[in-house]
VEXDOMI-805219 format. One record per atom (N, C-alpha, C, O): x, y, z. Coordinates in nm, 4 decimals. Atoms other than C-alpha are relative to their C-alpha. Layout:
<sites>
         xx         yy         zz
          X          Y          Z
...
</sites>
This chain:
<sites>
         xx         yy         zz
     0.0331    -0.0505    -0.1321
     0.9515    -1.0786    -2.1370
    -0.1409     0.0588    -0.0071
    -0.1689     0.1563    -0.0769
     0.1212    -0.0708    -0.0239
     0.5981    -1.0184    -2.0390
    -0.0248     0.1401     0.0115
     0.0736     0.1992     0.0560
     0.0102    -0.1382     0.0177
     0.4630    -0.6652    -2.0708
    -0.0083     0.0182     0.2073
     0.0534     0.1038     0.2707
    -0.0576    -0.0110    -0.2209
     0.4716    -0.6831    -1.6161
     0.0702    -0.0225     0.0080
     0.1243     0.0528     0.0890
    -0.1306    -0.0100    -0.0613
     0.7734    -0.8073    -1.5995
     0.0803     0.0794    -0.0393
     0.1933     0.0675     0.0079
    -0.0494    -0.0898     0.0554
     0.8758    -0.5128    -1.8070
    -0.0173     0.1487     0.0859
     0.0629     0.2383     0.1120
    -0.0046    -0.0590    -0.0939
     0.7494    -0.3210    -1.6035
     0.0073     0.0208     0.1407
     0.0243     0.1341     0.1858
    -0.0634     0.0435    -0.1275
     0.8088    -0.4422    -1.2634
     0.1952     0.0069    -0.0009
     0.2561     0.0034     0.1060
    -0.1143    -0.0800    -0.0085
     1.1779    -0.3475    -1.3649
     0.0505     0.0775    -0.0131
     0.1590     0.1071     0.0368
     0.0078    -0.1292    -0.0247
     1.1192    -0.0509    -1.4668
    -0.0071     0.0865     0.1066
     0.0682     0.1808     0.1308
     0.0430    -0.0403    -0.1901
     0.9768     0.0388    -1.1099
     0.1506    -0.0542     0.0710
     0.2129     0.0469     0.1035
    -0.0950     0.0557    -0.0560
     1.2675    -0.1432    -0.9632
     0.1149     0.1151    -0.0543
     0.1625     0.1830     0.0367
    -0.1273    -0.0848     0.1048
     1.5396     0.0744    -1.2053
    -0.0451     0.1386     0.0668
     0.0358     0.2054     0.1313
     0.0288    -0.1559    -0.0634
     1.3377     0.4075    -1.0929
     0.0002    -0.0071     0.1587
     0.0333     0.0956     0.2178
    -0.0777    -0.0644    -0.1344
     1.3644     0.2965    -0.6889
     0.1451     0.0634     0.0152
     0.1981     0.1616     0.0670
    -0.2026     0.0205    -0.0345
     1.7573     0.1903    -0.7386
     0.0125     0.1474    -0.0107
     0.0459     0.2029     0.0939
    -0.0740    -0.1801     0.0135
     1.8216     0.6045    -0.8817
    -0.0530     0.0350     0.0945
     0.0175     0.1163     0.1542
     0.0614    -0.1314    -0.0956
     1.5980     0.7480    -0.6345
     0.0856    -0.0235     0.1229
     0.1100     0.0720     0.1967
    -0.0631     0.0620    -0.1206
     1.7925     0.5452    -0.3651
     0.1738     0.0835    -0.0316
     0.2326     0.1559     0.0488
    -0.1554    -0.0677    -0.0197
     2.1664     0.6592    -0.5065
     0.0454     0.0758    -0.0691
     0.1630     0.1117    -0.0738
    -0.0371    -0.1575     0.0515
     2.1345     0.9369    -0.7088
     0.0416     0.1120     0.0863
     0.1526     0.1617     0.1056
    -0.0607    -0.0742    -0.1412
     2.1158     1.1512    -0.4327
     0.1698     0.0031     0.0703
     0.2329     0.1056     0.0962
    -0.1489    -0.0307    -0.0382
     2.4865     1.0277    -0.3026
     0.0776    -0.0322    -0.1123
     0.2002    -0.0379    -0.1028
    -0.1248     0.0169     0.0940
     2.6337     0.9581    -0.6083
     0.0170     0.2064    -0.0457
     0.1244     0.2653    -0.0578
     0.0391    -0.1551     0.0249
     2.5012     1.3693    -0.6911
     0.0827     0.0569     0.1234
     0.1198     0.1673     0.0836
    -0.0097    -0.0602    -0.1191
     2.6387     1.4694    -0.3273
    -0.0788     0.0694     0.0320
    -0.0260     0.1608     0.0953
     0.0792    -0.0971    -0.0858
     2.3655     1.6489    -0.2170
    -0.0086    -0.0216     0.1670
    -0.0040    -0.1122     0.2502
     0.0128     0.0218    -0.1880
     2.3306     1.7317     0.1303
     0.1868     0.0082    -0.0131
     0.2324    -0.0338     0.0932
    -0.1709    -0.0429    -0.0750
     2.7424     1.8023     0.1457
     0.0333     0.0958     0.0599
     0.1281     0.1183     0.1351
    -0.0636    -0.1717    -0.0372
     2.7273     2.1491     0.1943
    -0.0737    -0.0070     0.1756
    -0.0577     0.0926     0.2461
     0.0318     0.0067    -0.1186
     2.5532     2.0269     0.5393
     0.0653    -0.0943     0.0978
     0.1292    -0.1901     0.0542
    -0.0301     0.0859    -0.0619
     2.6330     1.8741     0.8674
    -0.0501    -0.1449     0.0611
     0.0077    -0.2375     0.1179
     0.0562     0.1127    -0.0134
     2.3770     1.6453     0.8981
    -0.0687    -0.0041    -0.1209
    -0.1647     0.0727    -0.1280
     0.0494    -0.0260     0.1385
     2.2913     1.5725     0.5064
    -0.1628    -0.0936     0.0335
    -0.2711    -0.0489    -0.0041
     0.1129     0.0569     0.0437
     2.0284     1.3115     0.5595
    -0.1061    -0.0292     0.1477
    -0.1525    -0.1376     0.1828
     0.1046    -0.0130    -0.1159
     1.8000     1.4321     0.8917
    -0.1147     0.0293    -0.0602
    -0.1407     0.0728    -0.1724
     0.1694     0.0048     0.0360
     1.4454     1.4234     0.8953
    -0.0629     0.1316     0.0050
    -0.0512     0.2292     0.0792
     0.1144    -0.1738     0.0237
     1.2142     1.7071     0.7978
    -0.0540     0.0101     0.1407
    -0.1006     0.1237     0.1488
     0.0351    -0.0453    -0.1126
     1.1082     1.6980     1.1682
     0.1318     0.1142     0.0629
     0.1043     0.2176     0.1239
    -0.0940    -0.0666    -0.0356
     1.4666     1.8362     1.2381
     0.0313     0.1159    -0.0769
     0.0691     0.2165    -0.0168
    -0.0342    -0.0920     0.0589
     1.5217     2.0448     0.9760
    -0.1145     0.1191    -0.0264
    -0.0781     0.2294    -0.0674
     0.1243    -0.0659    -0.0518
     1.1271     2.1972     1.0306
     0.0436     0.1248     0.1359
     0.0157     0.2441     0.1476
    -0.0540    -0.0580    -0.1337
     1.2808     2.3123     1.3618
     0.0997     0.0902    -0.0027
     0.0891     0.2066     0.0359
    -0.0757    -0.0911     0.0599
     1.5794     2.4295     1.2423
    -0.0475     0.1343    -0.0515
    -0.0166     0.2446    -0.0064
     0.0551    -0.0919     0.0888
     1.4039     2.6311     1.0097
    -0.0847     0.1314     0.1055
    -0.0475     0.2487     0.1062
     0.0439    -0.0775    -0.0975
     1.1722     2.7927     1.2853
     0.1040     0.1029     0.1252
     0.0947     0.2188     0.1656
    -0.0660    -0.0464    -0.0831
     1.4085     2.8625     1.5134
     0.1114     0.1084    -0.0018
     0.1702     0.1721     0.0856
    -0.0871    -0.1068     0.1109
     1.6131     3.0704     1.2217
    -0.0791     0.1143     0.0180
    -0.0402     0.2264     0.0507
     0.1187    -0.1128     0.0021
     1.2618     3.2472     1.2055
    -0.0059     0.1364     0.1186
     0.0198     0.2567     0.1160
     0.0590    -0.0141    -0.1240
     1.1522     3.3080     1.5382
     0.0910    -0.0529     0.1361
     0.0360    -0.1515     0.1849
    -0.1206     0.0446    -0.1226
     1.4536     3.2391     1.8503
    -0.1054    -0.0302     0.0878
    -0.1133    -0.1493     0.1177
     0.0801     0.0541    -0.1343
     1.1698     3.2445     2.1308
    -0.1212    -0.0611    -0.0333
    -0.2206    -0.0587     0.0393
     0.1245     0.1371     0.0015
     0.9315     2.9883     1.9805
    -0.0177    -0.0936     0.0612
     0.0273    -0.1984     0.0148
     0.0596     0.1164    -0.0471
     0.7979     2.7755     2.1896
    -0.1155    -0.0941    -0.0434
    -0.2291    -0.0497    -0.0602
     0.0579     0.0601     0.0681
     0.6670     2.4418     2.0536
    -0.1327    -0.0079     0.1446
    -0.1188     0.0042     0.2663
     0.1216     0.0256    -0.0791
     0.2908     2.3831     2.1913
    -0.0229    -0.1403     0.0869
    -0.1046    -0.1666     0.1752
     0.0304     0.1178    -0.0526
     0.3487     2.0415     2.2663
     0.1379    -0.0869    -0.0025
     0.2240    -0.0822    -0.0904
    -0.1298     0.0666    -0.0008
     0.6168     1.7931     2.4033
     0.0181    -0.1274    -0.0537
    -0.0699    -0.2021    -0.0111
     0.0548     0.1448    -0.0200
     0.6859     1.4442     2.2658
    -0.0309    -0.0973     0.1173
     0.0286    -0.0740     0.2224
     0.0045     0.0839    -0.1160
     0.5785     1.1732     2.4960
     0.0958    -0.0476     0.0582
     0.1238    -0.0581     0.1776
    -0.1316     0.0992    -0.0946
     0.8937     0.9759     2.4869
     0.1263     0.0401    -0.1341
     0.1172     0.0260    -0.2560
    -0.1340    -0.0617     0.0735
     1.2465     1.1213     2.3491
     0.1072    -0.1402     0.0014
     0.1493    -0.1955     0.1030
    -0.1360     0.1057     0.0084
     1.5088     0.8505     2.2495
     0.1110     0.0484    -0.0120
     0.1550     0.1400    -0.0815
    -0.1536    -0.0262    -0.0535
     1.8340     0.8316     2.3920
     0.1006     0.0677    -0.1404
     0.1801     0.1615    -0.1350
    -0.0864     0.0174     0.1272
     1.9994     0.8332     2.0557
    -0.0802     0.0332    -0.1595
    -0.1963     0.0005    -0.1840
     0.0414    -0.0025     0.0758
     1.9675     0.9382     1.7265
    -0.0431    -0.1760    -0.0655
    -0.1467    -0.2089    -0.1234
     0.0334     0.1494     0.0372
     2.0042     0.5307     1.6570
    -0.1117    -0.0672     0.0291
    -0.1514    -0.1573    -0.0447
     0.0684     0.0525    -0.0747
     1.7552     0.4496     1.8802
    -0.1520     0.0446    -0.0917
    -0.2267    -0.0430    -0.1352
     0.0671    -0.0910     0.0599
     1.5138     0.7063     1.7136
    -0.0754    -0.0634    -0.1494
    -0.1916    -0.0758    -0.1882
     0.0543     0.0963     0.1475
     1.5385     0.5117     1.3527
     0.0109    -0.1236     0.0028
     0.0377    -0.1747    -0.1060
     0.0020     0.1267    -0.0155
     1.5353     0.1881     1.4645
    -0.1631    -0.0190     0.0633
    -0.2246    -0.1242     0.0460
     0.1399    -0.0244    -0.0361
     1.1807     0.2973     1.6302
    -0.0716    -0.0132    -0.1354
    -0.1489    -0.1023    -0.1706
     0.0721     0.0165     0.1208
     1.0897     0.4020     1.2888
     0.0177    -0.1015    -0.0870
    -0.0717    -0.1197    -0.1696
     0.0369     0.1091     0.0916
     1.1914     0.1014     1.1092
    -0.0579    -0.0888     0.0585
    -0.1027    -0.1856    -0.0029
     0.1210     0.0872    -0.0262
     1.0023    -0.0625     1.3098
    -0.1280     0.0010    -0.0478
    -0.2059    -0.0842    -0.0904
     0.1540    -0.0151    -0.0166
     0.7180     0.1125     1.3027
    -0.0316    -0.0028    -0.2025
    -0.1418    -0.0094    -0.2570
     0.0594     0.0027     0.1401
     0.7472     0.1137     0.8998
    -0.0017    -0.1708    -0.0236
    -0.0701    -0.2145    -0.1162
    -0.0117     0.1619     0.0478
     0.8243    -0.3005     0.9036
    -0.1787    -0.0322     0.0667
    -0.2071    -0.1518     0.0605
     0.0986     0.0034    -0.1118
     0.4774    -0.2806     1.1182
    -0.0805     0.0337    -0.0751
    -0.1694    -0.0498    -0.0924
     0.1118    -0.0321     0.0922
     0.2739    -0.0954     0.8780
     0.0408    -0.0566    -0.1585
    -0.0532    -0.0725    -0.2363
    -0.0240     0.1143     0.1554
     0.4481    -0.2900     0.5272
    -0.0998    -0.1097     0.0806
    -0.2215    -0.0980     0.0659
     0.0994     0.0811    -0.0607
     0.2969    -0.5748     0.7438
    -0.0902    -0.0220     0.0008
    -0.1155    -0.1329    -0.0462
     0.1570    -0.0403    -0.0105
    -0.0661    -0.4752     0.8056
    -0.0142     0.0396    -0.1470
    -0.1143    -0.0167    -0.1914
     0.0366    -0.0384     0.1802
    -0.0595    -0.3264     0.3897
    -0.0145    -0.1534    -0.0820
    -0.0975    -0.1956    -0.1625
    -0.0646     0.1625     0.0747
     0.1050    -0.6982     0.2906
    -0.1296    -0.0925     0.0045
    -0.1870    -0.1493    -0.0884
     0.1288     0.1297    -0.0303
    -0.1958    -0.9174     0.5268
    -0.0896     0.0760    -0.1248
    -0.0805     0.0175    -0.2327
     0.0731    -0.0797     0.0412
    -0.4313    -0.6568     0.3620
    -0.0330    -0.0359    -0.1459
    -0.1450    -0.0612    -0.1901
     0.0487     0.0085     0.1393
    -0.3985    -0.6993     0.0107
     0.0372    -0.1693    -0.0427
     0.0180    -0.2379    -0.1431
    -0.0056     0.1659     0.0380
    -0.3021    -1.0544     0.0447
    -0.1331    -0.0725     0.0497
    -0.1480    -0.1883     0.0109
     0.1306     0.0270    -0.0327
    -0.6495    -1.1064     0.1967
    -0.0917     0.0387    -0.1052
    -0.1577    -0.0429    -0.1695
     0.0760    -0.0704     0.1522
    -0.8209    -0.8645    -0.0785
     0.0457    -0.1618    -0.0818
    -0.0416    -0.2485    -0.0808
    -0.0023     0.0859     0.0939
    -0.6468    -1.1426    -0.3168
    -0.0394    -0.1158    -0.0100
    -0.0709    -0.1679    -0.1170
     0.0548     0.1528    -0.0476
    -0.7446    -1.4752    -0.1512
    -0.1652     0.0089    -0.0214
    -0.2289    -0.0728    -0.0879
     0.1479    -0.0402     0.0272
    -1.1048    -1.3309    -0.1425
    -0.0539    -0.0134    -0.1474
    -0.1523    -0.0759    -0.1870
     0.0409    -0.0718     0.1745
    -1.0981    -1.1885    -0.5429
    -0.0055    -0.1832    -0.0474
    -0.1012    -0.2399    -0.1001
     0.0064     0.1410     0.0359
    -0.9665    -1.5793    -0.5846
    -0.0745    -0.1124     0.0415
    -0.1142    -0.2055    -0.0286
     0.1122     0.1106     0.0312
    -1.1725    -1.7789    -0.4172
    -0.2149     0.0370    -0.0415
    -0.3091    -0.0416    -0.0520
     0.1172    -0.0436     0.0884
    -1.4987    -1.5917    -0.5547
     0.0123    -0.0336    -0.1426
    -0.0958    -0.0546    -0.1976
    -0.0254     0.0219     0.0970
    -1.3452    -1.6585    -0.8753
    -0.0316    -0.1641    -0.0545
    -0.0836    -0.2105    -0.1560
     0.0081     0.1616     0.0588
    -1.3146    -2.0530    -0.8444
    -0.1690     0.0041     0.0433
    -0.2441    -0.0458    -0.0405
     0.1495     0.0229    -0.0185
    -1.6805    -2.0297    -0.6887
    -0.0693     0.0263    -0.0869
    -0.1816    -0.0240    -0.0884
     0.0671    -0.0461     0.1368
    -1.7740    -1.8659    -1.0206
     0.0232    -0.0866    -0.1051
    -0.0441    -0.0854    -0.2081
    -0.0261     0.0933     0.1503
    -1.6148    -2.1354    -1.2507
    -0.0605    -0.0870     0.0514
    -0.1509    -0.1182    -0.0261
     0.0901     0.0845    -0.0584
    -1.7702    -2.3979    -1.0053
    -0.1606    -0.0336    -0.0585
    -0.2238    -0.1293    -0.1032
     0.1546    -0.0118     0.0408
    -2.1061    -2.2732    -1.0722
     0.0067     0.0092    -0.1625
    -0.0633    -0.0693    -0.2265
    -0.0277    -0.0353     0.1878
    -2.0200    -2.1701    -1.4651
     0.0698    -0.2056    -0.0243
     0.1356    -0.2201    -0.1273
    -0.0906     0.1127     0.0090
    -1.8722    -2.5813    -1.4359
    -0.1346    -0.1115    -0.0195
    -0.1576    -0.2039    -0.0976
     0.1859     0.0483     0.0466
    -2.2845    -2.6630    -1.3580
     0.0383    -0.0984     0.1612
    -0.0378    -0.1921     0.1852
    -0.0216     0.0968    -0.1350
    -2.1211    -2.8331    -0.9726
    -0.0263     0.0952     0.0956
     0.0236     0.2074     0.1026
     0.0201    -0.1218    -0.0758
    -2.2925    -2.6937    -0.6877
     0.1213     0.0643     0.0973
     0.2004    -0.0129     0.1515
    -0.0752    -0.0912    -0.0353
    -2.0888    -2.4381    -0.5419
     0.0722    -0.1040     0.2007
     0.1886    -0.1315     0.2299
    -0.1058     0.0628    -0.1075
    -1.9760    -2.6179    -0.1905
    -0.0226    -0.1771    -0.0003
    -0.0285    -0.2441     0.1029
    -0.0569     0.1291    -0.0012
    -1.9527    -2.9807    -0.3336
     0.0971    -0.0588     0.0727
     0.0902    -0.1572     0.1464
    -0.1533     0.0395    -0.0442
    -1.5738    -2.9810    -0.2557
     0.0066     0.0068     0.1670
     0.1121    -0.0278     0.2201
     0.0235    -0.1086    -0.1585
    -1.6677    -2.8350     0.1272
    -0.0928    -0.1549     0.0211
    -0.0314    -0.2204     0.1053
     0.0675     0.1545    -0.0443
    -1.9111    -3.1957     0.1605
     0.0669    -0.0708    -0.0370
     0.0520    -0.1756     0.0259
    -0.0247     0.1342     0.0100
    -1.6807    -3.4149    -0.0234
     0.0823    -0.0111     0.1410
     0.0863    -0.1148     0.2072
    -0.1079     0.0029    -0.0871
    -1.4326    -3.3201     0.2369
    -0.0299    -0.0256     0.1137
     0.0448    -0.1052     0.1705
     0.0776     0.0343    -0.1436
    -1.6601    -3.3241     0.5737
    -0.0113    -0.1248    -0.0489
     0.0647    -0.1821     0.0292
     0.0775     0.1395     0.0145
    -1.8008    -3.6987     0.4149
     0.1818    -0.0654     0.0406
     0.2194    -0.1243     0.1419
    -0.1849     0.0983    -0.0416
    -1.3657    -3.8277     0.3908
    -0.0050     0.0443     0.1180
     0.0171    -0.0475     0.1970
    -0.0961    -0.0088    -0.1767
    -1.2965    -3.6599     0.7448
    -0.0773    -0.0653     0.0751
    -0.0136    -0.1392     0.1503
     0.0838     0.1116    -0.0481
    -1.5924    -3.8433     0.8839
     0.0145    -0.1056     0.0408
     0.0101    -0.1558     0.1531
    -0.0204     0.1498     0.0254
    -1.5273    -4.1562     0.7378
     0.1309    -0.0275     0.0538
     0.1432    -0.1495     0.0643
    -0.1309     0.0090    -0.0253
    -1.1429    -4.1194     0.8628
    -0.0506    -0.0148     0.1412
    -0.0664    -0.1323     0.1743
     0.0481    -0.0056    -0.1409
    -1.2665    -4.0514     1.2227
    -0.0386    -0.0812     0.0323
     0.0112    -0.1221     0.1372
     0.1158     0.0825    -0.0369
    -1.5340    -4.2987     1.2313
     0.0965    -0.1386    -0.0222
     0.0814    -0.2295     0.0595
    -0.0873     0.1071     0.0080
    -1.2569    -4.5602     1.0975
    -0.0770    -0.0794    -0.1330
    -0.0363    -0.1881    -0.1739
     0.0207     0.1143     0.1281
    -1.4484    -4.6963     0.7882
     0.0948    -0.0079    -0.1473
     0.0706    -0.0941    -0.2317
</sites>
C-alpha cells in the first residue's frame, strides 16, 4: 500500500470516530435536544445570563421547521463542497496542462503543435478532402 493510500485511510478512520464516538459515548443525553446548533444553544446560554436581552437584529427568513432549517443548510454546504470541488479541480487541470506544455517544450516540439495538427484535420474534415 502506497504511503497516500495509507494515509487517505487514516483520515477516513479519524472522520468515521469523530462521526460515532460521540453516540456510541452518549454525550448530549443528559439534554433534550443533544445535537442543536451552537446558534441555539448561544441563545440559550444568553438568555440564562440576561432574561431581557434583546437580540439587535432579526433573521430575514425563519423556517417553518426545524427540518426545513437543515435541509437549507445542507444545501447550502452541498453548494459550497461544489464551488471548493470546481476550484481545485481547475487549480489541477491548469498545474497539468502547464506540465505537458513543459515536457512538450523539454520534448524540443513547439509548444501548440497538437492545437495546429488539430485545426489542419478539422479543416480538412469540413472542407471534405
Amino acid at each position: 500500500m502506497s504511503r497516500n493510500a495509507k494515509i487517505n485511510v487514516l483520515l477516513l478512520l479519524v472522520v468515521v470516530a469523530l462521526a460515532v464516538l460521540p453516540l456510541a459515548l452518549g454525550l448530549g443525553d443528559d439534554e433534550e435536544e443533544p445535537f442543536t446548533g451552537a446558534d441555539a444553544q448561544a441563545e440559550t446560554a444568553i438568555t440564562e445570563i440576561d432574561p431581557d436581552y434583546e437580540p439587535w437584529f432579526s433573521p430575514l427568513y425563519e423556517p417553518p421547521s426545524g427540518e426545513i432549517e437543515s435541509a437549507l443548510f445542507a444545501v447550502q454546504a452541498a453548494i459550497g463542497a461544489g464551488v471548493l470541488a470546481y476550484y481545485f479541480g481547475l487549480r489541477r487541470g491548469r498545474r497539468q496542462g502547464e506540465q505537458r506544455a513543459l515536457a512538450r517544450r523539454d520534448a524540443g516540439a513547439p509548444p501548440d503543435t497538437a492545437v495546429r495538427r488539430d485545426a489542419a484535420a478539422g479543416a480538412e474534415r469540413e472542407s471534405g478532402v
